[in-house]
Structure formats: structure tokens, C-alpha cells
Backbone as a printed PyTorch tensor [residue, N CA C, xyz], in Angstrom:
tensor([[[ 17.3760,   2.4490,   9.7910],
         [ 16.2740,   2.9020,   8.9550],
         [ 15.1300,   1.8900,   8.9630]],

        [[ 15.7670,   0.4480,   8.6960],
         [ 14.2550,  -0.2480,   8.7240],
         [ 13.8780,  -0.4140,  10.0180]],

        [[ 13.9380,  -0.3820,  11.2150],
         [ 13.3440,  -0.1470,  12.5910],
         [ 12.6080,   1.0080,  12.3880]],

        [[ 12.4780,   2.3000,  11.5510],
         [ 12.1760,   2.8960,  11.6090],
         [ 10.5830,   2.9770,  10.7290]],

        [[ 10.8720,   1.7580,   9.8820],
         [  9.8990,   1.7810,   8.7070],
         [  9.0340,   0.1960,   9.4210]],

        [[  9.1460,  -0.7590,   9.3740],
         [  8.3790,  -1.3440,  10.1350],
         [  7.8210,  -1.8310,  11.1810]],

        [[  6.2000,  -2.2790,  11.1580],
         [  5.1790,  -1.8560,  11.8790],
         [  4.9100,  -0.7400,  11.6820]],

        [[  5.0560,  -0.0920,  10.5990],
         [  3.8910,   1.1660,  10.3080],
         [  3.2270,   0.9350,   8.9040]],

        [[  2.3390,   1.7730,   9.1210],
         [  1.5680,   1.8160,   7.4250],
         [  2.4960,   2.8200,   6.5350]],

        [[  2.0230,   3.1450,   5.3210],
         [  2.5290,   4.3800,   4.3360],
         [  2.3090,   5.3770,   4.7500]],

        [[  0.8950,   5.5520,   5.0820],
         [  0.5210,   7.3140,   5.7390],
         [  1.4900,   7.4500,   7.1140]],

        [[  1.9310,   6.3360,   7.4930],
         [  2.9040,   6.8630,   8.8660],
         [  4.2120,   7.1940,   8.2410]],

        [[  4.8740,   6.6120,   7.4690],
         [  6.0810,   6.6520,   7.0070],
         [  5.8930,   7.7820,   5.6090]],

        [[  5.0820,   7.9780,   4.7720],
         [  5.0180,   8.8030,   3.5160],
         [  3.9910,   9.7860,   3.8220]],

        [[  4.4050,  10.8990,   2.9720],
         [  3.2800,  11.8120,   2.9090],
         [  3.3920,  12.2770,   1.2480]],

        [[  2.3940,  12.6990,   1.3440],
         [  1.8660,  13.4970,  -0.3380],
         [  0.5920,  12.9790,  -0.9670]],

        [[  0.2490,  13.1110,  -2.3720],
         [ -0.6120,  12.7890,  -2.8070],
         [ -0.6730,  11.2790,  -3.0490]],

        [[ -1.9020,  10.8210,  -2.8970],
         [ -1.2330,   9.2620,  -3.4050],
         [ -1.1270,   8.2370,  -2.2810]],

        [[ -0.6110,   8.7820,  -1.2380],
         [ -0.1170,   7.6910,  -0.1230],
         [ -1.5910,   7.4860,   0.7170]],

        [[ -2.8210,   8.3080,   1.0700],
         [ -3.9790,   7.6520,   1.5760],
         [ -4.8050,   6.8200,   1.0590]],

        [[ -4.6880,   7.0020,  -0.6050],
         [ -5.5800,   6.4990,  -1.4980],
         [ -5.2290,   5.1640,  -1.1960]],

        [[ -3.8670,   4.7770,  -1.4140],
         [ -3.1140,   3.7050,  -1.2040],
         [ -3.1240,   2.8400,  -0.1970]],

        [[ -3.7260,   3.9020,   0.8580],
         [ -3.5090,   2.7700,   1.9990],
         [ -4.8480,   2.3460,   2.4490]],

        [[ -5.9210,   3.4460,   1.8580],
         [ -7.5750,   2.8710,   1.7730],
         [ -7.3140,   1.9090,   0.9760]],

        [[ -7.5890,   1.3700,  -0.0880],
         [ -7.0540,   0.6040,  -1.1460],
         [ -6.7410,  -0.4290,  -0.2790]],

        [[ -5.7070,  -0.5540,   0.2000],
         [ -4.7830,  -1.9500,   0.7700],
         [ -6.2550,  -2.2140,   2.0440]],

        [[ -6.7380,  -1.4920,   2.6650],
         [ -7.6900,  -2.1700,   3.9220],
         [ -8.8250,  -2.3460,   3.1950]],

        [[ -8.9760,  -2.2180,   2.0000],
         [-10.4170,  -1.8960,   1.4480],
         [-10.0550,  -3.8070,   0.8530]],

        [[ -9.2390,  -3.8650,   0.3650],
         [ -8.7910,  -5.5120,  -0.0490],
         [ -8.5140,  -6.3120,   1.3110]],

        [[ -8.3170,  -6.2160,   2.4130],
         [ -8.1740,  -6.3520,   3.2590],
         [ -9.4410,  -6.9330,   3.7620]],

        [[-10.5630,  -5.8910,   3.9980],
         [-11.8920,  -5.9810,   4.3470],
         [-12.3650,  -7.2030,   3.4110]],

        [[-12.6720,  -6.9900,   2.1760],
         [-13.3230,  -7.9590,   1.3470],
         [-12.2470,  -9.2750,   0.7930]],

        [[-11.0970,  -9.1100,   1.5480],
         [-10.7940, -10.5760,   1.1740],
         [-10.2890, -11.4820,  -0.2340]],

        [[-10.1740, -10.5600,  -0.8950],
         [-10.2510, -10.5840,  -2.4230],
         [ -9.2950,  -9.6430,  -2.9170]],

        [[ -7.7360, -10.2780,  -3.9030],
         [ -6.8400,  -9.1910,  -4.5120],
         [ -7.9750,  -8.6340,  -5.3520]],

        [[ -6.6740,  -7.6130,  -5.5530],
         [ -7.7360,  -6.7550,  -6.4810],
         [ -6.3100,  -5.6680,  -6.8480]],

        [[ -6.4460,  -4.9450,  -8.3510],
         [ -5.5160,  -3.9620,  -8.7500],
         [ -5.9690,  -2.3470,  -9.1130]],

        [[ -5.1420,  -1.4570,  -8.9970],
         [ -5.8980,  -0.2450,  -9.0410],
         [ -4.9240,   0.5070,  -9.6490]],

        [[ -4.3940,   1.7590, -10.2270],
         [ -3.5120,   2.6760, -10.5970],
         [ -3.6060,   3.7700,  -9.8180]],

        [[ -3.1070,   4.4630,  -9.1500],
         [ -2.9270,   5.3170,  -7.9210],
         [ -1.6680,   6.3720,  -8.7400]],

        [[ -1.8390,   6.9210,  -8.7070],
         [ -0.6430,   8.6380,  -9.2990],
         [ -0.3600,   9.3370,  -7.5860]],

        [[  1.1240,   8.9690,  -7.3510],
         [  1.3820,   9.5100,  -6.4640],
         [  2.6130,  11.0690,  -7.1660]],

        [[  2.2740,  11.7500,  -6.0050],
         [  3.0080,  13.3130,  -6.1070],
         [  3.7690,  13.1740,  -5.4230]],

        [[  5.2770,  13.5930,  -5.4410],
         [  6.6050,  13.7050,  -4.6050],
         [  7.3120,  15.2700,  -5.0090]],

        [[  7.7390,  15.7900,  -4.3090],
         [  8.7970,  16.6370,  -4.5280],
         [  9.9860,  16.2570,  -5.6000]],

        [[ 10.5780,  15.5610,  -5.0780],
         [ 11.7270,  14.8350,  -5.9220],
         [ 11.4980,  14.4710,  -7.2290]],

        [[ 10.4890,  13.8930,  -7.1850],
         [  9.7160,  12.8180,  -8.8600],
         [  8.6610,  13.4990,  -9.5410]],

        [[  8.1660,  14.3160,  -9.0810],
         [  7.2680,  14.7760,  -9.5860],
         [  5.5870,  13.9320,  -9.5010]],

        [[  5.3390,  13.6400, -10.2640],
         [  3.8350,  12.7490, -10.8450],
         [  4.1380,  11.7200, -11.5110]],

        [[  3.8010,  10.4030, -10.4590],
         [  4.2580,   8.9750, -10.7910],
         [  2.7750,   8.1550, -10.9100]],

        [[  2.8590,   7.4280, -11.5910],
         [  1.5430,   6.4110, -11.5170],
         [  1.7320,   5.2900, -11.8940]],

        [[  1.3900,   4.4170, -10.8120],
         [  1.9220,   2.9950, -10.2510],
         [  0.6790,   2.3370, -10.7810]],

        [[  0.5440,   0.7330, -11.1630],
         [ -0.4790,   0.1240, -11.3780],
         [  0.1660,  -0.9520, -10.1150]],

        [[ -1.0090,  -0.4380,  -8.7590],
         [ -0.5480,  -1.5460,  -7.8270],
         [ -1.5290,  -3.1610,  -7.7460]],

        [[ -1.1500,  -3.6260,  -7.3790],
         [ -1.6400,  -5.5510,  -7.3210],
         [ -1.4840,  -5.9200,  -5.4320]],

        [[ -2.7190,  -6.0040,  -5.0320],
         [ -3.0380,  -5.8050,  -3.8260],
         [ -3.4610,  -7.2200,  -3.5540]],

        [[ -2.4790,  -8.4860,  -2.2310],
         [ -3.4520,  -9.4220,  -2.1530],
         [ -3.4480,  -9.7200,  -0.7860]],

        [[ -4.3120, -10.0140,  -0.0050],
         [ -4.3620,  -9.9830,   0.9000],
         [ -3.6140, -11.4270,   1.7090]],

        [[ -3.2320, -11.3540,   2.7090],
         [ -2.4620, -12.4590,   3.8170],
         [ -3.1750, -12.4250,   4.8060]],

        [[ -3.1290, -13.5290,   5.6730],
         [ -3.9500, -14.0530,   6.8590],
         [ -2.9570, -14.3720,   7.6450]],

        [[ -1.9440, -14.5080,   8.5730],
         [ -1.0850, -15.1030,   8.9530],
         [ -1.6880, -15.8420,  10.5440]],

        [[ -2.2480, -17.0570,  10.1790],
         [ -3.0660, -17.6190,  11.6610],
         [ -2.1290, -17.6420,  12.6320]],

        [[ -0.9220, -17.9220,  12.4110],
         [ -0.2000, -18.3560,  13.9640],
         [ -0.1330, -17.2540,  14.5920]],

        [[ -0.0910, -15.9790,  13.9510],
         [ -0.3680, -14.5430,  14.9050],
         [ -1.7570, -14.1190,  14.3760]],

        [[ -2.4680, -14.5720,  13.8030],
         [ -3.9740, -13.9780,  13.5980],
         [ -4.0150, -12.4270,  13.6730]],

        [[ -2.8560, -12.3100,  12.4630],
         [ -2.5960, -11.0520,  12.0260],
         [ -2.5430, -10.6780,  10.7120]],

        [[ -3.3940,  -9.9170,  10.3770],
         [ -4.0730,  -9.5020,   8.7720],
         [ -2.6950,  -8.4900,   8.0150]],

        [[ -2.3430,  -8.7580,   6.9050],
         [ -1.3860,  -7.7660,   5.9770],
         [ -1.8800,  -8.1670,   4.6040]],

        [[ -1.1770,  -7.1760,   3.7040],
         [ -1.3260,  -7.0660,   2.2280],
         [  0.1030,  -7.0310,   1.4640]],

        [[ -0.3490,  -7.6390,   0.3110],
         [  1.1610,  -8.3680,   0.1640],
         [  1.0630,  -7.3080,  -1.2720]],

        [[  1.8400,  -6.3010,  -1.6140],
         [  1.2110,  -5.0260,  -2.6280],
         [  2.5840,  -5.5910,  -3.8570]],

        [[  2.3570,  -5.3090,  -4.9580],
         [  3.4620,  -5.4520,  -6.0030],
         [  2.7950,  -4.1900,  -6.7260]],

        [[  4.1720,  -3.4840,  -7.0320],
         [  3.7660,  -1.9420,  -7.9470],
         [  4.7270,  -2.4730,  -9.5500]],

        [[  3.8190,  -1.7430,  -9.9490],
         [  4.4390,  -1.0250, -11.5150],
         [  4.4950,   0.0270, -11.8180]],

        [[  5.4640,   0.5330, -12.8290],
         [  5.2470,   1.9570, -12.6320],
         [  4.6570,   2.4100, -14.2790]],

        [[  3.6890,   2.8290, -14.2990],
         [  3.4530,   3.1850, -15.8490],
         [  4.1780,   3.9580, -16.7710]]])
């Protein structure tokens, strides 16, 4: 399963409401360099209507000069 889940984003691995906002969000902190927190309401089949207060900070990793976001959720 996790071979299956990383090296991808959320919109590759999740679908529904919720999961693009989320992943604009993460490149949008990304771009400007600066955490930053947002509340995002994702939709599932299973769960119904969830709303997360996520904490978005961005990573630099120079020895691969490769950009990620380091995300911590809550769930309201």
C-alpha cells in the first residue's frame, strides 16, 4: 500500500470534495514560502462532511533541491 501512496500528491491518491482545495493550499504555501493554516471541509462517502483545520509548512530539502509541505490536520 505505501508504494502505492508515495511520490504522489492527494488529488492522485484521493478524490472528493476537499482534496483540490487542499492541495492548491499546500503549493500556494509552497510558492510563498511562508506556513500558513486554513480549514478545508472535506466530503467522503464513508464520513460524510469533515472539516479539518490544516497547518501547512513548507520544507526545502537542499541535498535533493526538492520542495515538500510538512501538513498537520485537526479535525473540528
Amino acid at each position: 500500500m505505501s508504494q502505492d501512496i508515495l511520490g504522489n500528491t492527494d488529488v492522485e491518491i484521493f478524490q472528493g470534495v476537499g482534496v483540490k482545495e487542499s492541495d492548491d493550499f499546500k503549493r500556494e504555501v509552497l510558492g510563498k514560502g511562508k506556513d500558513s493554516k486554513k480549514e478545508i471541509t472535506f466530503e467522503t462517502e464513508l464520513s460524510g462532511s469533515k472539516t479539518f483545520l490544516i497547518y501547512v509548512e513548507p520544507v526545502l530539502t537542499t541535498k535533493l533541491v526538492r520542495k515538500s509541505v510538512l501538513t498537520t490536520w485537526e479535525w473540528k
